[in-house]
KOLZATI-308506 format. One line per field, with one value per residue (C-alpha): y, z negated, x; residue in three letters; residue number from 1. Coordinates in pm, whole numbers, plus 50000, padded with zeros to 5 digits. Each point is the difference from the previous one (the first is absolute). Layout:
py	Y / ...
pz	Z / ...
px	X / ...
r	ala / ...
k	NUM / ...
This chain:
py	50963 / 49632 / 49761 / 49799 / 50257 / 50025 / 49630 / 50029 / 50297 / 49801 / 49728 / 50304 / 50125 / 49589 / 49953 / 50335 / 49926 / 49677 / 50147 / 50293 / 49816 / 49698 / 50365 / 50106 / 49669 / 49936 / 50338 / 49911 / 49741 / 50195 / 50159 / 49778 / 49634 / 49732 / 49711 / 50168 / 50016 / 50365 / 49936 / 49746 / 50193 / 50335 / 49801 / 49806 / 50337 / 50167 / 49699 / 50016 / 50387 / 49965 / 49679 / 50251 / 50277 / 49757 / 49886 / 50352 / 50063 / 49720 / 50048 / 50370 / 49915 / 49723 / 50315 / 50186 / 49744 / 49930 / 50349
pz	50383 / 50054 / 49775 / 50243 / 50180 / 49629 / 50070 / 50372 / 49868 / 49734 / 50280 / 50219 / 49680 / 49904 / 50376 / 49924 / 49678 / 50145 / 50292 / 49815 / 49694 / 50307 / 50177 / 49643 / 49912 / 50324 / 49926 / 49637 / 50190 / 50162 / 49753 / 49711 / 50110 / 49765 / 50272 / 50130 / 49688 / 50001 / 50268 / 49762 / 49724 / 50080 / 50183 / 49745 / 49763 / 50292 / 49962 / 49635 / 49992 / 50261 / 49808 / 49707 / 50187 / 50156 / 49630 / 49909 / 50297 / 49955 / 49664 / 50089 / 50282 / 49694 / 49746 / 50283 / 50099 / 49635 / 50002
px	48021 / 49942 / 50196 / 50098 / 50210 / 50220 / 50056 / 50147 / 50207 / 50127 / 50110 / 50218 / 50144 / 50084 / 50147 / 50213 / 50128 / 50143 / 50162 / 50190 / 50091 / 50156 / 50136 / 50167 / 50125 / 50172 / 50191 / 50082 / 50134 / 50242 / 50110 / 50028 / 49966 / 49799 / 49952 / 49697 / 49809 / 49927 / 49720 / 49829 / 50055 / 49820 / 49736 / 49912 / 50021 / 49778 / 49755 / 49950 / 49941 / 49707 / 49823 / 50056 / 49818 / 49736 / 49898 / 49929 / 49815 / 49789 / 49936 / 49893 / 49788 / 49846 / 49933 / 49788 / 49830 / 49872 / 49878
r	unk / unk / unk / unk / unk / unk / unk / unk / unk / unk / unk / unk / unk / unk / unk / unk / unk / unk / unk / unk / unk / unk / unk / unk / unk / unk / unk / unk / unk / unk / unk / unk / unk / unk / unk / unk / unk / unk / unk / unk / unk / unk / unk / unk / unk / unk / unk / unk / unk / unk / unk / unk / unk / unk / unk / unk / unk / unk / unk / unk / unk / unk / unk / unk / unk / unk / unk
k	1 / 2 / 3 / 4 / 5 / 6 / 7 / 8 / 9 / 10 / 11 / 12 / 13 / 14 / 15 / 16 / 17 / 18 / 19 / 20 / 21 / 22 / 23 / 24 / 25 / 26 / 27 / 28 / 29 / 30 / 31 / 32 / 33 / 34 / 35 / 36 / 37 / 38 / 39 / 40 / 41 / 42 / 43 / 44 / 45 / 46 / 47 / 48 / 49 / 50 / 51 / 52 / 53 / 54 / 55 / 56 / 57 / 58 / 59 / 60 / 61 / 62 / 63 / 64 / 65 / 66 / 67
């Protein structure tokens, strides 16, 4: 499989995570109210998980390229 494909998957999964954890937060929303800080919350929460999961990627991708 060509690495580059990992990297444009990576980009649907990042435009996903936004748009559920804005869909989630939006019904947190509804039912408990924070001034519509949910949304930013679990986006932000969604954000740092995938920079997590792109660092061990790349760091991966580093070890089997040394190889």
């Amino acid at each position: 499989m060509k690495k580059y494909l990992v990297f444009v998957g990576m980009g649907f999964e990042l435009i996903g995570i936004v748009f559920v954890n804005i869909w989630v937060g939006i019904w947190l929303e509804t039912q408990k109210p924070m001034k519509n800080i949910w949304p930013v919350i679990l986006v932000f929460l969604g954000l740092a998980a995938w920079f997590y999961r792109l660092t061990l990627l790349l760091k991966k991708m580093k070890t089997q390229n040394d190889k």
